[in-house]
N, C-alpha and C positions, 0 to 999 in steps of 0.2 A: 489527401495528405493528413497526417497526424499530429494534430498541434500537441509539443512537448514544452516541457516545464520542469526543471531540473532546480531540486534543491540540494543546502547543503544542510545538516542539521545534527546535534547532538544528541547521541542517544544514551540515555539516562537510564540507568538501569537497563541497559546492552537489549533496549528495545526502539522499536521505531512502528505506529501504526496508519492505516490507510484506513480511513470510515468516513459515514456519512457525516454532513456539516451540522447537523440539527444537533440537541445539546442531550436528547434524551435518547442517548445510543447505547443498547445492550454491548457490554465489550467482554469478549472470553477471556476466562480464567486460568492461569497457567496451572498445571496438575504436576508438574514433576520439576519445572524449571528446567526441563534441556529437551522440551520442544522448540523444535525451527519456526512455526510459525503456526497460530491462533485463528480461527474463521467462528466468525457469528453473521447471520443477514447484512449487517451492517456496518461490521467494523474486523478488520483482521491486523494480526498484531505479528510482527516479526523479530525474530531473535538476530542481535547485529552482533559485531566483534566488540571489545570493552570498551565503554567512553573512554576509560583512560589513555585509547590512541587517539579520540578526538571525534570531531566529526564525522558522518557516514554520511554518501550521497544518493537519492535517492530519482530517480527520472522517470515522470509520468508522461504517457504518450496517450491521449484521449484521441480517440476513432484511428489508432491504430489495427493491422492487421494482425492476428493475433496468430498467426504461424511465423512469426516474425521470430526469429532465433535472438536474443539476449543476453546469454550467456548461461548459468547452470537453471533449468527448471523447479521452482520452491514451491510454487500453486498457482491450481488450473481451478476456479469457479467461477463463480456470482459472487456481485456486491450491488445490496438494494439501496437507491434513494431515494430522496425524500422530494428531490428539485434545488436543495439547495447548495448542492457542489457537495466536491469529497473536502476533506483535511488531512493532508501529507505532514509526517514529522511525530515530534514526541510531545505530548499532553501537557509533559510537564516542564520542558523547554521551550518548545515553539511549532505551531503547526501554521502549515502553508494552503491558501483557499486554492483548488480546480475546480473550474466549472463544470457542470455535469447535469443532465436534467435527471429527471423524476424519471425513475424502473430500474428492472433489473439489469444489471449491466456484465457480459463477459469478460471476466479477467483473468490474467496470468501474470506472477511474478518472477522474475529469473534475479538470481544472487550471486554475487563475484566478491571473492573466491567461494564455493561453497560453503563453507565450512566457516562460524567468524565473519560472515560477510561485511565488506565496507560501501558497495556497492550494489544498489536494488534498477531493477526495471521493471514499472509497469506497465502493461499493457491494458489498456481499455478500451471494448469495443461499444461505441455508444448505441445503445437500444431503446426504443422509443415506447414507453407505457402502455401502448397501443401495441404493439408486437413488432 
């Protein structure tokens, strides 16, 4: 079973990222401003609806099955860490700790409504350093 952890968080500058907990995190650079959503090893960044409707909610499910339907498909990769948990939310309002150990880990994001989304789900499949 997949222990979840739902926050609620303001996204500032109509972003919201998921990355490693450690402080020295490479983070992608937006190239055009109307990409959905940013992946570097470590840190992937998504394009939300305007803060000015408010909060966006974001629901992480660590050792989730990752065929697990969430709603629109946003990304399907890896997220490397370090051992010391990820950090859910915006950088520059509030980010929320998830435990998570050290390696690569399978993820997938799904967005509601596509388009603008106000609403994230991740999925994490927790994978052991070891393989």
């Amino acid at each position: 079973m997949a222990a979840t952890r739902r926050v609620r968080v303001f996204p500032l500058y109509q972003q919201v990222e998921i990355r490693d907990a450690t402080d020295d995190v490479d983070r992608p650079l937006w190239e055009t401003g109307e990409e959905r959503v940013l992946a570097a090893a470590q840190c992937i960044v998504l394009a939300t609806r305007s803060d000015l409707y408010g909060e966006v909610e974001i629901e992480v499910r660590v050792g989730a099955h990752l065929d697990d339907q969430a709603g629109q498909p946003l990304f399907d990769g890896e997220l490397l860490t370090t051992g010391q948990g990820i950090l859910v939310g915006n950088s520059l309002t509030e980010l929320h700790h998830v435990g998570l150990p050290i390696g690569w880990h399978p993820i997938r994001i799904y967005a509601e409504p596509p388009s603008n989304p106000a609403r994230f789900t991740v999925l994490l499949e927790v994978r052991s350093a070891c393989g």
